[in-house]
C-alpha atoms as one frame of an Amber mdcrd trajectory, in Angstrom:
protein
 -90.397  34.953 179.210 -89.220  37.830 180.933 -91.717  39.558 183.332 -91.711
  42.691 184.782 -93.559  44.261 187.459 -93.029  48.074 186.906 -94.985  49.235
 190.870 -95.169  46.055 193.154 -95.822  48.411 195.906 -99.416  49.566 194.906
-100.603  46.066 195.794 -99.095  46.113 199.048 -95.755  44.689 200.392 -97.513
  41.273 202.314 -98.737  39.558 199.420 -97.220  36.638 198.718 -96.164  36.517
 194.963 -94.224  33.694 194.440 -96.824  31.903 192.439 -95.185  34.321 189.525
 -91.860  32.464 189.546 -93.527  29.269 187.889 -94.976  31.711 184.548 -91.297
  33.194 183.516 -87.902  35.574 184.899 -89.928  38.007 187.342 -88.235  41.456
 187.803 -90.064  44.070 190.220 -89.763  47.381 190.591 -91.367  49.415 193.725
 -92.621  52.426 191.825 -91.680  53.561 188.181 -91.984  57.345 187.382 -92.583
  57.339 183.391 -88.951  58.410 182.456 -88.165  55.532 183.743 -90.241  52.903
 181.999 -88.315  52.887 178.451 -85.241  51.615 180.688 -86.797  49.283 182.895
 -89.171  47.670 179.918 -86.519  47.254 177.135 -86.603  43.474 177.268 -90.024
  43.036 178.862 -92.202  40.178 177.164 -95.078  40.829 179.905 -95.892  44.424
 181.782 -97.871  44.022 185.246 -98.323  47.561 186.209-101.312  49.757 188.141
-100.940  53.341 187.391 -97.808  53.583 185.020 -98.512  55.219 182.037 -98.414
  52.844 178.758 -97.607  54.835 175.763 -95.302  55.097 172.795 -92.941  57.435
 175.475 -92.817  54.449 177.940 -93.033  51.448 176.117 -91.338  52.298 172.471
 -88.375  50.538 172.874 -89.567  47.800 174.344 -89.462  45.014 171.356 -90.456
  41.646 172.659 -93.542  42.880 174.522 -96.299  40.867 174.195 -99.160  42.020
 177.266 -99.744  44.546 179.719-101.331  43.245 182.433-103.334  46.259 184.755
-103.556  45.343 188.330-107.160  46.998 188.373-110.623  48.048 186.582-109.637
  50.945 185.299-107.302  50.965 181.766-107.348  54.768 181.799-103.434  54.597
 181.735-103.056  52.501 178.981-103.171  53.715 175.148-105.263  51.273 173.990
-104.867  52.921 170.001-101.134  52.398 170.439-101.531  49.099 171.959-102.855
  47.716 169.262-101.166  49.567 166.624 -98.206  47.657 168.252 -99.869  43.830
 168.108 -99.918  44.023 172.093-102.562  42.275 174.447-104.199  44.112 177.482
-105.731  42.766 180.367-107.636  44.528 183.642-109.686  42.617 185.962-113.026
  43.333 187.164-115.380  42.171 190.104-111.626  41.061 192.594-112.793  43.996
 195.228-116.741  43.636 195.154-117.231  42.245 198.666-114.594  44.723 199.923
-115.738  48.068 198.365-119.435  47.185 199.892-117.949  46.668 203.086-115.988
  49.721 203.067-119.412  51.620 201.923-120.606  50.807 205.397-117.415  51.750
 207.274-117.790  54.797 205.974-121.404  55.277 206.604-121.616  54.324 209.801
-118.835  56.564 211.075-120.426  59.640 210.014-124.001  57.960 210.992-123.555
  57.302 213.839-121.023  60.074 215.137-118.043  58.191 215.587-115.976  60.004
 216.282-117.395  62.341 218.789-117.785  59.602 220.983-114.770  58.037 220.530
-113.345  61.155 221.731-115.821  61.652 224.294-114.582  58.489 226.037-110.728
  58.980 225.391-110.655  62.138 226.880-112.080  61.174 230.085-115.246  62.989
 230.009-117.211  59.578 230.248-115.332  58.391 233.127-116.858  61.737 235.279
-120.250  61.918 234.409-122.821  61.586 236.031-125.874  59.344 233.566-124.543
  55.985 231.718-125.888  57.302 228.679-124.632  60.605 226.728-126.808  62.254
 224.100-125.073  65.382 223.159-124.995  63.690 219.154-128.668  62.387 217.845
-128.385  59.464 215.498-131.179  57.671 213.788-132.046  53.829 212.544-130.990
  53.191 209.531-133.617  51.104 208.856-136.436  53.436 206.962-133.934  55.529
 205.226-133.759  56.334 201.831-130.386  55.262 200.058-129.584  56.190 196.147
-127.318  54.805 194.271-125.171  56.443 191.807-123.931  53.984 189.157-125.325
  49.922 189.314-122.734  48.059 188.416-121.558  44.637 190.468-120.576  46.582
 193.161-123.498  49.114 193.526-125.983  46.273 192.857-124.279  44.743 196.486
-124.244  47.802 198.379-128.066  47.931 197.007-128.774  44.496 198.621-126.642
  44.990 201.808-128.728  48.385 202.343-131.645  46.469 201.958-131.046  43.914
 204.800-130.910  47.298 207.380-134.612  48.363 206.024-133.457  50.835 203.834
-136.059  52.108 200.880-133.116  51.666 198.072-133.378  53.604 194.571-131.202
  54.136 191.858-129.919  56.044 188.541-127.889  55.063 185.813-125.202  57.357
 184.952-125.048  56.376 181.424-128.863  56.336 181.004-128.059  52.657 179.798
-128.870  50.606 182.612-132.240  49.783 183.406-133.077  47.120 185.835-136.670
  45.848 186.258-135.221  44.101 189.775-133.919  47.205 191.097-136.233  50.655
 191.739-135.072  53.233 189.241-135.463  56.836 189.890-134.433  60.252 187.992
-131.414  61.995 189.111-133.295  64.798 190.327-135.496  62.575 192.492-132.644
  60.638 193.614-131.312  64.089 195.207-134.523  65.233 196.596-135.341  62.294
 198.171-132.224  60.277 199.134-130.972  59.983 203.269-127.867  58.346 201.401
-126.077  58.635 198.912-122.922  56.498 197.593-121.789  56.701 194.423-120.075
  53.702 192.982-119.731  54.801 189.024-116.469  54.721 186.641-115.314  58.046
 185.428-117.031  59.346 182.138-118.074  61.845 179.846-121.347  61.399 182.239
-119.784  61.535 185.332-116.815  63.655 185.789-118.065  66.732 187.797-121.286
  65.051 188.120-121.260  66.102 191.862-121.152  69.732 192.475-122.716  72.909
 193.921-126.322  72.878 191.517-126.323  69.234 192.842-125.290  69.402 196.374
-128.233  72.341 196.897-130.569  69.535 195.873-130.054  67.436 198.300-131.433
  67.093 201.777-129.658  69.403 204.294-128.810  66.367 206.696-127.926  64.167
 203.918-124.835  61.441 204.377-122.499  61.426 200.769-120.490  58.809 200.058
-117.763  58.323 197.271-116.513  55.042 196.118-116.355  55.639 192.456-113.316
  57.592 190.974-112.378  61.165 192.807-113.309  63.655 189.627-117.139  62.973
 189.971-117.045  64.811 192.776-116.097  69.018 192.438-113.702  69.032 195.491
-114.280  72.413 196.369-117.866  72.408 195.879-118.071  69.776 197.895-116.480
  71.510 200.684-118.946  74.521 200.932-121.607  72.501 200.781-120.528  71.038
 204.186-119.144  74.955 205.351-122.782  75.799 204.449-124.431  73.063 205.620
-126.418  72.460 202.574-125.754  68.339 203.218-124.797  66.732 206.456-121.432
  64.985 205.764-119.338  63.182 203.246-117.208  60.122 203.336-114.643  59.498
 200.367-112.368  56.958 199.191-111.158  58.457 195.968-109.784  62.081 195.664
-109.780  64.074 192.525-105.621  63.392 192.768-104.079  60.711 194.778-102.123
  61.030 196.553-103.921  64.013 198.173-102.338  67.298 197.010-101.120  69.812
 199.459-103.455  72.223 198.724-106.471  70.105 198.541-109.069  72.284 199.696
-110.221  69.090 202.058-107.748  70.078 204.074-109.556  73.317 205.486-112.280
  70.722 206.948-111.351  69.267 210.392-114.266  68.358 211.563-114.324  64.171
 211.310-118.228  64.461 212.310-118.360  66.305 208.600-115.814  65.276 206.371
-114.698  61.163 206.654-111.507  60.726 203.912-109.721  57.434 203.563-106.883
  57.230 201.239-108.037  54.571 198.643-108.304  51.768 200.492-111.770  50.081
 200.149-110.399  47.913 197.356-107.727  46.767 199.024-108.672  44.044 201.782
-106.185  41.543 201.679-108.888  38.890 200.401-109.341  41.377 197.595-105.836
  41.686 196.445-105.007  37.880 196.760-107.493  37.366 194.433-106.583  39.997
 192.147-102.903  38.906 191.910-104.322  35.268 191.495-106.428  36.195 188.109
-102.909  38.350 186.892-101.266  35.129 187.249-104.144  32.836 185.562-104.366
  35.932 182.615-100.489  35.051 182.111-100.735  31.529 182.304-103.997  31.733
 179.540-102.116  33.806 177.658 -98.564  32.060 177.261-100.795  28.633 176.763
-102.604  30.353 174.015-100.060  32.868 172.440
């Protein structure tokens, strides 16, 4: 059973994957552009990939393979029709980066919440160290507790950051992006309402016909003018650009993302043009990835395998 790992580097380098030796002939590759897959899969029995494209271009030639194992939630990058045209298994995981995504929710929050960085740089720069009161209130922040948080999307992970939210006093509401979800135990608003009313928002939501572009100018002039926006979903909810006037114009207070309409982030993102960290908060995709998180992810790969060479 030959095994191949087509980008080992999108789970991170200190992960310990030896447990992968025991389930067959483990080859890894770094990073695979798609040219390169037809090569490097030709005598593949098992694909463990992230973002590599899975297609009849990629995988063609490759005649023993069996299943593609996706080192996330999202399939996007696999061609599920072909897939099983071609007799071949798929398996994602779901629910590996719950605890870490929440946690992340709150980094981000309370960065921009809080003004972070201003004071950071107030006391780096020296300006503490010559003043005159103990206390410096150039940047107002509020309690948290009493706030009104929305969430976008209440899936395992937006259910979480609903109960963590909770714990700090927040009044906590909620809309379904697919108009699907309805939850007696959680309070369920209209979009509209959630937009009009919300302190916070974070939007935790896969990408959809419902949901791509979901955020943009007719939304962002909805909500309050000091509002906090967060983005945890998947980058093309958001309209990058619209997002950025609406922090030039000051229709919302600031934004903190995770996910990018393109990641990397492309030269000309028009993110770039914001430099004030008091506004604008961007991390590049990282709230998944807490080492806890991706131990466990690699550790379900590894139990899909072993379920699926018991089995197959």
């Amino acid at each position: 059973m030959k095994i191949v790992f087509l980008d080992r580097s999108s789970i991170g380098e200190d992960l310990d994957l030896s447990e992968f030796d025991a389930l067959g002939d483990v080859v890894m590759y770094d990073f695979t552009y798609p040219e390169e897959a037809p090569e490097r899969v030709k005598d593949a029995d098992i694909l463990v990939l992230n973002k590599t494209p899975v297609n009849a271009e990629t995988i063609g030639c490759a005649e023993h393979l069996k299943l593609v194992c996706v080192t996330a939630t999202g399939t996007n990058n696999l061609d599920k029709d072909y897939l099983k045209e071609r007799g071949i298994e798929w398996r994602n995981v779901a629910g590996y980066s719950t605890e870490s995504v929440a946690q992340h929710t709150f980094s981000l929050l309370f960065y921009l919440f809080e003004h972070l960085p201003y004071y950071d740089e107030y006391v780096k720069s020296g300006s503490y160290a010559g003043d005159r009161s103990f206390t410096h209130y150039a940047k107002v922040f509020h309690e948290l507790n009493g706030k009104t948080w929305g969430i976008v999307g209440l899936g395992t992970i937006g259910k979480r950051v609903y109960e963590i939210a909770k714990t700090f006093g927040c009044k906590m509401q909620y809309v379904s992006t697919s108009g699907k979800n309805h939850n007696s135990d959680y309070n369920e608003v209209s979009f509209d309402e959630l937009l009009r009313t919300s302190d916070i928002i974070s939007v935790h939501a896969p990408l959809d016909e419902n949901t791509k572009g979901l955020f943009n100018i007719d939304t962002f002039s909805k909500m309050k003018p000091d509002a906090i926006f967060l983005n945890l979903g998947r980058g093309p909810i958001v309209v990058e650009e619209d997002l950025c006037v609406a922090l030039e114009k000051g229709m919302i207070g600031a934004a903190g993302l995770d996910v990018l309409s393109e990641e990397p982030m492309r030269k000309d993102s028009p993110f770039l043009r914001i430099k004030d960290s008091n506004r604008l908060f961007i991390t590049p995709h990282i709230a998944w990835a807490s080492v806890e998180a991706r131990e466990r992810l690699m550790h379900i790969i590894a139990d899909q395998i072993r379920e699926f060479n018991k089995y197959s």
